[in-house]
PDB file as gemmi writes it, atoms N, CA and C in Angstrom:
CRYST1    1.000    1.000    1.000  90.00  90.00  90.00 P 1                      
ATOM      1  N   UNK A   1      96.278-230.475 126.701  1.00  0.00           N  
ATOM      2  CA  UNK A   1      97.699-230.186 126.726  1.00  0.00           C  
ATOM      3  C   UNK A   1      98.443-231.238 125.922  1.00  0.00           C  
ATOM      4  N   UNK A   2      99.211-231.496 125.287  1.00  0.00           N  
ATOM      5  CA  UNK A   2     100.461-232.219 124.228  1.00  0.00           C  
ATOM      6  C   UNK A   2     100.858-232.208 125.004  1.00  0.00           C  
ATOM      7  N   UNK A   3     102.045-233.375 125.331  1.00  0.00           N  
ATOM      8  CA  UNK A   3     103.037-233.808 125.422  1.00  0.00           C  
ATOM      9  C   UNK A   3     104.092-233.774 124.289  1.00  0.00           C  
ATOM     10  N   UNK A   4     105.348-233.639 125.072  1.00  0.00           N  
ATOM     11  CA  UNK A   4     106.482-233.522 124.233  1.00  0.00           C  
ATOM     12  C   UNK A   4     107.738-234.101 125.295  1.00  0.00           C  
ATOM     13  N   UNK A   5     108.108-235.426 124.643  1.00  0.00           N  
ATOM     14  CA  UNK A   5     108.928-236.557 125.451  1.00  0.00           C  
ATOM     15  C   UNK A   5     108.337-236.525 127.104  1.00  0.00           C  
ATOM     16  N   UNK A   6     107.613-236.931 127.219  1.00  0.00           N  
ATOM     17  CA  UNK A   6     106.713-237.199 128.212  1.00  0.00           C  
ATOM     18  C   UNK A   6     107.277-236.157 129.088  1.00  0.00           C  
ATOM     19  N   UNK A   7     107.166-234.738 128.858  1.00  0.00           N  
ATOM     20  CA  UNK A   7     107.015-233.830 129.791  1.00  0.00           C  
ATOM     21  C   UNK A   7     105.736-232.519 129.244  1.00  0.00           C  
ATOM     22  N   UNK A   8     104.997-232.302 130.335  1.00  0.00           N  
ATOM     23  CA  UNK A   8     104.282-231.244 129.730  1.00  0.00           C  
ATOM     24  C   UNK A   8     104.842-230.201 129.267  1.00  0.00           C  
ATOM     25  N   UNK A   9     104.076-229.675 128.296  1.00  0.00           N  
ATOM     26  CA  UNK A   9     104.487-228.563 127.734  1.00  0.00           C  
ATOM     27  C   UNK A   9     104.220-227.181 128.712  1.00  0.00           C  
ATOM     28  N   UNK A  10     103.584-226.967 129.371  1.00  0.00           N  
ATOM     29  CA  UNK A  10     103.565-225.791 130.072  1.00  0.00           C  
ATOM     30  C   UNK A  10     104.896-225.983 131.069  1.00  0.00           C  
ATOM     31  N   UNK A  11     105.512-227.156 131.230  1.00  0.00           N  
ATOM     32  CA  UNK A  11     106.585-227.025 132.120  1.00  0.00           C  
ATOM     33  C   UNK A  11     107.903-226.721 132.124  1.00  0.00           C  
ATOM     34  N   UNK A  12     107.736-227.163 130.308  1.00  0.00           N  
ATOM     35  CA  UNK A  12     109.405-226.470 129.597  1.00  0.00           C  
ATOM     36  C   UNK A  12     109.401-225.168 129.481  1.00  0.00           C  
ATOM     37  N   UNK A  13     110.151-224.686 129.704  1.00  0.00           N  
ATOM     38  CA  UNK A  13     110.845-223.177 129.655  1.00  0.00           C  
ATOM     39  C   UNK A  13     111.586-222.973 128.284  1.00  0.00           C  
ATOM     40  N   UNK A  14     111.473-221.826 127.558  1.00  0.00           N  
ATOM     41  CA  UNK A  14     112.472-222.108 126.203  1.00  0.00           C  
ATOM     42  C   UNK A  14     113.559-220.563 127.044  1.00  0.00           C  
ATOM     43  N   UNK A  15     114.819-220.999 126.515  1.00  0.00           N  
ATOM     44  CA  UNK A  15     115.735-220.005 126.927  1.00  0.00           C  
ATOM     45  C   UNK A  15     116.119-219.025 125.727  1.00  0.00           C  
ATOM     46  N   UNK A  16     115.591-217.915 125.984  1.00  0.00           N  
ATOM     47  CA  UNK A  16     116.220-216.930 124.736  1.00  0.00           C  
ATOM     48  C   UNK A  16     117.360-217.420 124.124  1.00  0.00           C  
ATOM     49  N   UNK A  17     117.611-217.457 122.918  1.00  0.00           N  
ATOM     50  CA  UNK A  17     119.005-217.721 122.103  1.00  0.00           C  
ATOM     51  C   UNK A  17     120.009-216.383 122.584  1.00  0.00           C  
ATOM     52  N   UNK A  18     121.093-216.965 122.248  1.00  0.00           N  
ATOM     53  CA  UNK A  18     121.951-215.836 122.495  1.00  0.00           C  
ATOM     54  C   UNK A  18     122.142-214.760 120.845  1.00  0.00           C  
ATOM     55  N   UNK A  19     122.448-213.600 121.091  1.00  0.00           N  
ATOM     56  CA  UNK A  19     121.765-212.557 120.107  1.00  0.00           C  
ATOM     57  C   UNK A  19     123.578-212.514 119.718  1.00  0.00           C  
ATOM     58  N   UNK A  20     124.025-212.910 118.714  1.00  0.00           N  
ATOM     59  CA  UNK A  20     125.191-212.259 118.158  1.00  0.00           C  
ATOM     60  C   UNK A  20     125.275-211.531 117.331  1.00  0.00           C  
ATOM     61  N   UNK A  21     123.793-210.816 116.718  1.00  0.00           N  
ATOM     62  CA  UNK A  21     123.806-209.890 116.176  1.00  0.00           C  
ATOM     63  C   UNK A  21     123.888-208.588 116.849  1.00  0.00           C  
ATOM     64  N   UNK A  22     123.264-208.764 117.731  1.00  0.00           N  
ATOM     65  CA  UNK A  22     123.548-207.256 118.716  1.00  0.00           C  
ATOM     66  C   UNK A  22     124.705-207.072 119.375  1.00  0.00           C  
ATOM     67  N   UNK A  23     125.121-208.205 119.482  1.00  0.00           N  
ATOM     68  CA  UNK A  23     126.392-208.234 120.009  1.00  0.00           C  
ATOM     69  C   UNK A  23     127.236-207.612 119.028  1.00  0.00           C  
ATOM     70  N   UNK A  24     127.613-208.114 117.836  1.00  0.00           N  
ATOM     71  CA  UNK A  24     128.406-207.919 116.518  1.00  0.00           C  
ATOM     72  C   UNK A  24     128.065-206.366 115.998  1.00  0.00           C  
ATOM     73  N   UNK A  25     126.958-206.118 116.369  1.00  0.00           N  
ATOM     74  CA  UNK A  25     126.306-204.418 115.996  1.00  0.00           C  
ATOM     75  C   UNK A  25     126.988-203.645 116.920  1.00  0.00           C  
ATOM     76  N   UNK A  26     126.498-203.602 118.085  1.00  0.00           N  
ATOM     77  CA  UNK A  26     126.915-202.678 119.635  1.00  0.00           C  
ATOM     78  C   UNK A  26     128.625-202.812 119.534  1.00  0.00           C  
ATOM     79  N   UNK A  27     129.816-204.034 118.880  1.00  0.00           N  
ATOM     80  CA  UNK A  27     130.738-203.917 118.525  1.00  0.00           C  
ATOM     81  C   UNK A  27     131.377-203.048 117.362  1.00  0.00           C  
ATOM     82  N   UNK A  28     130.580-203.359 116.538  1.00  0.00           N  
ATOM     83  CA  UNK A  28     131.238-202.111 115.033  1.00  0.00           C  
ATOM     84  C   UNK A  28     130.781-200.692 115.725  1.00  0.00           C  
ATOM     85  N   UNK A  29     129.775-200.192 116.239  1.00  0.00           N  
ATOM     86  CA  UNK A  29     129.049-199.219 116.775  1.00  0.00           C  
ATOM     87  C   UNK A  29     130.938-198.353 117.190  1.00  0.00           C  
ATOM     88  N   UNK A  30     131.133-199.398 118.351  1.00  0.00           N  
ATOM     89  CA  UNK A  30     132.527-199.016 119.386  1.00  0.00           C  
ATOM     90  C   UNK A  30     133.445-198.345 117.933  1.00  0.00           C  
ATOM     91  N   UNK A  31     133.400-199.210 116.987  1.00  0.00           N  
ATOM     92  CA  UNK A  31     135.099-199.217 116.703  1.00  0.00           C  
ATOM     93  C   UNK A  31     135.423-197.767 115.544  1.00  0.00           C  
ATOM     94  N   UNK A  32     136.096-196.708 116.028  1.00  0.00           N  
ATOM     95  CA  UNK A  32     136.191-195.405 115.103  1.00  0.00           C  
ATOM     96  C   UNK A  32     136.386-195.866 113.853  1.00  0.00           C  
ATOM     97  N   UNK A  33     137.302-196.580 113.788  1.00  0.00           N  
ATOM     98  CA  UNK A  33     137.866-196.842 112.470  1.00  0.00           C  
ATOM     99  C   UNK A  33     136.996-197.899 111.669  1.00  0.00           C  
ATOM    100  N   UNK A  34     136.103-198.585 111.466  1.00  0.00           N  
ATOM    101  CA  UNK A  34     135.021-199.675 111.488  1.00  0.00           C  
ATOM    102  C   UNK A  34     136.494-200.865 111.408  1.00  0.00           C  
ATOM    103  N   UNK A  35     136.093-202.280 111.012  1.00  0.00           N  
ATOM    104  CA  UNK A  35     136.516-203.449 110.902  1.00  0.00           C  
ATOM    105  C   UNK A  35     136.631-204.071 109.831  1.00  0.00           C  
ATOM    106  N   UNK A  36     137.355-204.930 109.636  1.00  0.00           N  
ATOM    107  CA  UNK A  36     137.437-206.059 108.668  1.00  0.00           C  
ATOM    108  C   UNK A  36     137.277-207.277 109.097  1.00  0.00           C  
ATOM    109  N   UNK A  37     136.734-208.421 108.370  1.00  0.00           N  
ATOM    110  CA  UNK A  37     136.335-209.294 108.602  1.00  0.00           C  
ATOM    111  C   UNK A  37     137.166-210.103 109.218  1.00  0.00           C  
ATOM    112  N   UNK A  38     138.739-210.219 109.243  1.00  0.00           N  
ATOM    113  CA  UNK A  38     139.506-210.632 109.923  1.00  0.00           C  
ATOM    114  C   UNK A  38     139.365-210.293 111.788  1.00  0.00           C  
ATOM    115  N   UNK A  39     139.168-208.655 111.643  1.00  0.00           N  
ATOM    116  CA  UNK A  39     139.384-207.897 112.809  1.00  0.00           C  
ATOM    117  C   UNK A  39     137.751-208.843 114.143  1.00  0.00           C  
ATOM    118  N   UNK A  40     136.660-208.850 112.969  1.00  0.00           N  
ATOM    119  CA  UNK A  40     135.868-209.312 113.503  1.00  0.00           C  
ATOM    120  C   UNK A  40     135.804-211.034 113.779  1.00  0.00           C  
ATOM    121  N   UNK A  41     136.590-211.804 113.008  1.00  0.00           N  
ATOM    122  CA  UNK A  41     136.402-213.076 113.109  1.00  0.00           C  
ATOM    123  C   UNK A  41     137.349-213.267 114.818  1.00  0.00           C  
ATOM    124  N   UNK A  42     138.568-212.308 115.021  1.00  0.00           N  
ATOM    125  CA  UNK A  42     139.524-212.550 116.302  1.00  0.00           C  
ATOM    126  C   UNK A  42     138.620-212.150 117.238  1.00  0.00           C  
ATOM    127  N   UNK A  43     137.328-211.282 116.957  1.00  0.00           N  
ATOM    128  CA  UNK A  43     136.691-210.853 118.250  1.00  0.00           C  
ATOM    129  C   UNK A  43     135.902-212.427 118.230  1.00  0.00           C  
ATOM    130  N   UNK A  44     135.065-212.428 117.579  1.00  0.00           N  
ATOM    131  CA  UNK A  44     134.006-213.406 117.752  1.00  0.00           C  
ATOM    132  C   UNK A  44     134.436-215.175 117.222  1.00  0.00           C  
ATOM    133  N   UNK A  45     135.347-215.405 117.719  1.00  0.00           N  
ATOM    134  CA  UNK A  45     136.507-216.571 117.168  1.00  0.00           C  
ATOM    135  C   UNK A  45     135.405-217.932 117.569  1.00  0.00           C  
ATOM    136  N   UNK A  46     134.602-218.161 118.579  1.00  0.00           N  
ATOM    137  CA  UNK A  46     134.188-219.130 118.690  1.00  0.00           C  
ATOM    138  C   UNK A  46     132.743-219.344 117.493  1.00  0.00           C  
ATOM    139  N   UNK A  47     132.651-218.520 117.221  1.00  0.00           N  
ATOM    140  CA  UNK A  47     131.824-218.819 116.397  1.00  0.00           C  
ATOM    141  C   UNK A  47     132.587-219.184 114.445  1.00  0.00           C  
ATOM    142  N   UNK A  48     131.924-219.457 113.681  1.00  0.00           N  
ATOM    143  CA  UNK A  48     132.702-220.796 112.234  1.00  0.00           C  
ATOM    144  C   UNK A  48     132.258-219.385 111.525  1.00  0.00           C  
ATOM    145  N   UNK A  49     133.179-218.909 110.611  1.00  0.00           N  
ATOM    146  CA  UNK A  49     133.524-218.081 109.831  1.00  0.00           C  
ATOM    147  C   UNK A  49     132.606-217.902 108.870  1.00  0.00           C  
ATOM    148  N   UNK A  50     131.980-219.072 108.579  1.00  0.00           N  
ATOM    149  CA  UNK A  50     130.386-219.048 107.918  1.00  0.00           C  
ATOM    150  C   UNK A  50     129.271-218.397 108.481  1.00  0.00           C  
ATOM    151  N   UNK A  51     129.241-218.328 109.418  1.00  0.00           N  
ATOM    152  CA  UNK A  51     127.882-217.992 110.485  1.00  0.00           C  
ATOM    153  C   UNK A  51     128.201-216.428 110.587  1.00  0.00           C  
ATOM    154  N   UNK A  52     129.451-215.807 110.653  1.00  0.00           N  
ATOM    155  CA  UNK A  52     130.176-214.729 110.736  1.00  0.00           C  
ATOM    156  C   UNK A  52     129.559-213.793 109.591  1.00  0.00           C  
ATOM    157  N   UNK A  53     129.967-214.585 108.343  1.00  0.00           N  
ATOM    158  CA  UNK A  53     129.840-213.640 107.427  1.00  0.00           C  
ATOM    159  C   UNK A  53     128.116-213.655 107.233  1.00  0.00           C  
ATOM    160  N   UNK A  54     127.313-214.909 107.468  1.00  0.00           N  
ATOM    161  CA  UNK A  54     126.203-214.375 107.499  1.00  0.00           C  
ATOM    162  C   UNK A  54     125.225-213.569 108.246  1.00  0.00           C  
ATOM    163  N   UNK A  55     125.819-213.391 109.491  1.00  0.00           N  
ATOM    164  CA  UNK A  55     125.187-211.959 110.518  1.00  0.00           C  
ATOM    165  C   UNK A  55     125.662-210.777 109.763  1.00  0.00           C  
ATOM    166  N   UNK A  56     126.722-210.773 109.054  1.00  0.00           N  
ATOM    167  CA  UNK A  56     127.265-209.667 108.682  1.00  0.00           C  
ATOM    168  C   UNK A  56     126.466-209.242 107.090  1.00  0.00           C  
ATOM    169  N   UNK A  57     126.093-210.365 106.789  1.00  0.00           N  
ATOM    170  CA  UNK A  57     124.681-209.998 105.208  1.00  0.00           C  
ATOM    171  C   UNK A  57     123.989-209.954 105.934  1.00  0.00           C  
ATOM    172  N   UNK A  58     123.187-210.228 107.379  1.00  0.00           N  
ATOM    173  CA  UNK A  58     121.573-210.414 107.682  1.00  0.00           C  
ATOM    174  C   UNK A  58     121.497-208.622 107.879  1.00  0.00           C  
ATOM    175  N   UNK A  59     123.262-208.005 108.858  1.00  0.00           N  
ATOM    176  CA  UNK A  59     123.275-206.968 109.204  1.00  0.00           C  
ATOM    177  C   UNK A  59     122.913-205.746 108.149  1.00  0.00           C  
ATOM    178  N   UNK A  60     123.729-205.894 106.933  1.00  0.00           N  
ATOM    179  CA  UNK A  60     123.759-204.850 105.749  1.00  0.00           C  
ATOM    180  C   UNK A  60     122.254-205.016 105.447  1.00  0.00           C  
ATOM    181  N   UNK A  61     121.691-206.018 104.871  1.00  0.00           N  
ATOM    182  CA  UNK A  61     120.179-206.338 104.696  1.00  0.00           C  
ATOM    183  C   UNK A  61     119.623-205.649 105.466  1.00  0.00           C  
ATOM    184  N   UNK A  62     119.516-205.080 106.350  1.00  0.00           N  
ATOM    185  CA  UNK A  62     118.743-204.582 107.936  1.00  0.00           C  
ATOM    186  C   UNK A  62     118.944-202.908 107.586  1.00  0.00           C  
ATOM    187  N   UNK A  63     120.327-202.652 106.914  1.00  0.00           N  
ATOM    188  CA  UNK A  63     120.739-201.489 106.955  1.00  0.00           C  
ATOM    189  C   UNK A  63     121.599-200.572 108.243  1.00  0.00           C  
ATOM    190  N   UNK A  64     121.701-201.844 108.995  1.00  0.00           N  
ATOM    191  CA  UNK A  64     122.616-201.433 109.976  1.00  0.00           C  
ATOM    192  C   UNK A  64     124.150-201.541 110.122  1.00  0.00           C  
ATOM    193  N   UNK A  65     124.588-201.829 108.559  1.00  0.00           N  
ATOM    194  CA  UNK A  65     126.140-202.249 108.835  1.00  0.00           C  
ATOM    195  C   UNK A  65     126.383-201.230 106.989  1.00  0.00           C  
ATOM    196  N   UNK A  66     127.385-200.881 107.420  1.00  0.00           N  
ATOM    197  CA  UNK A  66     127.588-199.992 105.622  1.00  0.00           C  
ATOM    198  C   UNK A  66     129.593-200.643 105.576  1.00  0.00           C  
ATOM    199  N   UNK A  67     129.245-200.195 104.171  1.00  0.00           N  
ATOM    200  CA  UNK A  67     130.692-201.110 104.155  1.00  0.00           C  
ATOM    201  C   UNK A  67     131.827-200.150 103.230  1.00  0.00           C  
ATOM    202  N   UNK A  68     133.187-200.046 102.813  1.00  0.00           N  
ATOM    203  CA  UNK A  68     133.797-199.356 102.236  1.00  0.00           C  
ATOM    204  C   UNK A  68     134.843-200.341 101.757  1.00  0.00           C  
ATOM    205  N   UNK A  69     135.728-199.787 100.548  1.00  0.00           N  
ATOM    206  CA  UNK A  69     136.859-201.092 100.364  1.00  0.00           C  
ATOM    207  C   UNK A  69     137.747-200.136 100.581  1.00  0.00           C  
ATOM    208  N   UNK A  70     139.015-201.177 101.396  1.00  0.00           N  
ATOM    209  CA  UNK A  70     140.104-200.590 101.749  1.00  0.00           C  
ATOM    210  C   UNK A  70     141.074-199.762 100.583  1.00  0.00           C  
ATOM    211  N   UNK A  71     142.015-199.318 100.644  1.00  0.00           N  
ATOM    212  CA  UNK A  71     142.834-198.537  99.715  1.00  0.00           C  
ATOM    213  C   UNK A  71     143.537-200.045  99.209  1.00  0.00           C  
ATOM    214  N   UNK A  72     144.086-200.631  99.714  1.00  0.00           N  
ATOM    215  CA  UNK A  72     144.186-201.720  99.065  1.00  0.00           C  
ATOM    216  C   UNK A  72     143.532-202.763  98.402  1.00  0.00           C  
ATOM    217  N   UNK A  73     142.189-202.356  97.978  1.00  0.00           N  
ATOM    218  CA  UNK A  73     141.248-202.887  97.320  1.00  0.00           C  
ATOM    219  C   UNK A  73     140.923-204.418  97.200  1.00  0.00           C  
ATOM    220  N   UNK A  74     141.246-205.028  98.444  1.00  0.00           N  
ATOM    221  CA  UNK A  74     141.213-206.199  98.771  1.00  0.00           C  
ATOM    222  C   UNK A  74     140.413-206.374  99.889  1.00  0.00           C  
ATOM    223  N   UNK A  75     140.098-205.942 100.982  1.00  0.00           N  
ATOM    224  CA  UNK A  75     138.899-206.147 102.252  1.00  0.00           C  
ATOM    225  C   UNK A  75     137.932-204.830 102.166  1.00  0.00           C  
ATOM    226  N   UNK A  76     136.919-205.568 102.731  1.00  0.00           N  
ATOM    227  CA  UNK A  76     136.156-204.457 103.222  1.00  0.00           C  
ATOM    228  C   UNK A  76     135.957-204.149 104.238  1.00  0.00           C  
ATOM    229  N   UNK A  77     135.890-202.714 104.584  1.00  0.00           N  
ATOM    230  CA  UNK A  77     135.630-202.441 105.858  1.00  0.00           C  
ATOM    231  C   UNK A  77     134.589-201.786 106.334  1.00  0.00           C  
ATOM    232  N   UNK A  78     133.834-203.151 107.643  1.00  0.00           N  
ATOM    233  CA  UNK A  78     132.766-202.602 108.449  1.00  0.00           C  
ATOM    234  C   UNK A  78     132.146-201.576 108.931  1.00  0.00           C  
ATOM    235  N   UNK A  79     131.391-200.675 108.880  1.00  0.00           N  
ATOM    236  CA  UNK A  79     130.973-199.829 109.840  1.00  0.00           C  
ATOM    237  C   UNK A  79     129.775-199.743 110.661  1.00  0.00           C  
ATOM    238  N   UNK A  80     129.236-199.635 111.596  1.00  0.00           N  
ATOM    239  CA  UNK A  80     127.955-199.405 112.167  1.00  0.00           C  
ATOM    240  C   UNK A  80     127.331-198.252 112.088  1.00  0.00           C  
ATOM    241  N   UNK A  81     126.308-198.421 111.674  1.00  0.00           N  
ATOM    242  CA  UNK A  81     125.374-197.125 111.604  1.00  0.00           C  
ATOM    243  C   UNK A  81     124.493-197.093 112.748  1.00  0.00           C  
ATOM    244  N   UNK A  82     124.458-196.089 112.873  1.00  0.00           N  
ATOM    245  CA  UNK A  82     123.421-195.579 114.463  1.00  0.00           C  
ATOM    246  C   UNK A  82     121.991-195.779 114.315  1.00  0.00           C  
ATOM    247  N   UNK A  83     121.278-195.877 114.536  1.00  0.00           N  
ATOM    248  CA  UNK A  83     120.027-196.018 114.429  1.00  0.00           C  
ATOM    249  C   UNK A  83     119.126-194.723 115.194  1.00  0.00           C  
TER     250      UNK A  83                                                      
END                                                                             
């Protein structure tokens, strides 16, 4: 058995991370109208606007997030795709 800071390793427990991708998914899923990145930064505010936009590339990458540009051709807006 290893040690790791003088506690065994069979005794640490690792705690699932918390999933803000499913979270951020099962949210666009809800919203009829999809979101903008604003709409989503007021939901998920504790998290740094960096980390934001990169769930939101890991999401499109995945194929679970599709995107459209507004009529004002300045944001884009979120949508969730169903799986």
């Amino acid at each position: 058995m290893k040690r790791r800071n003088k506690q065994f390793v069979q005794n640490i427990k690792e705690t699932e991370p918390y999933s803000i991708k499913k979270d951020m998914y099962d949210w666009l899923i809800i919203q009829a109208d999809g979101a903008t990145f604003g709409e989503t930064y007021t939901k998920f505010n504790y998290y740094s606007p960096r980390y934001i936009r990169e769930v939101i590339r890991n999401l499109k990458d995945l194929k679970l997030l599709t995107t459209k540009i507004c009529r004002c051709h300045k944001a884009s807006i979120y949508y969730g795709v169903k799986k």
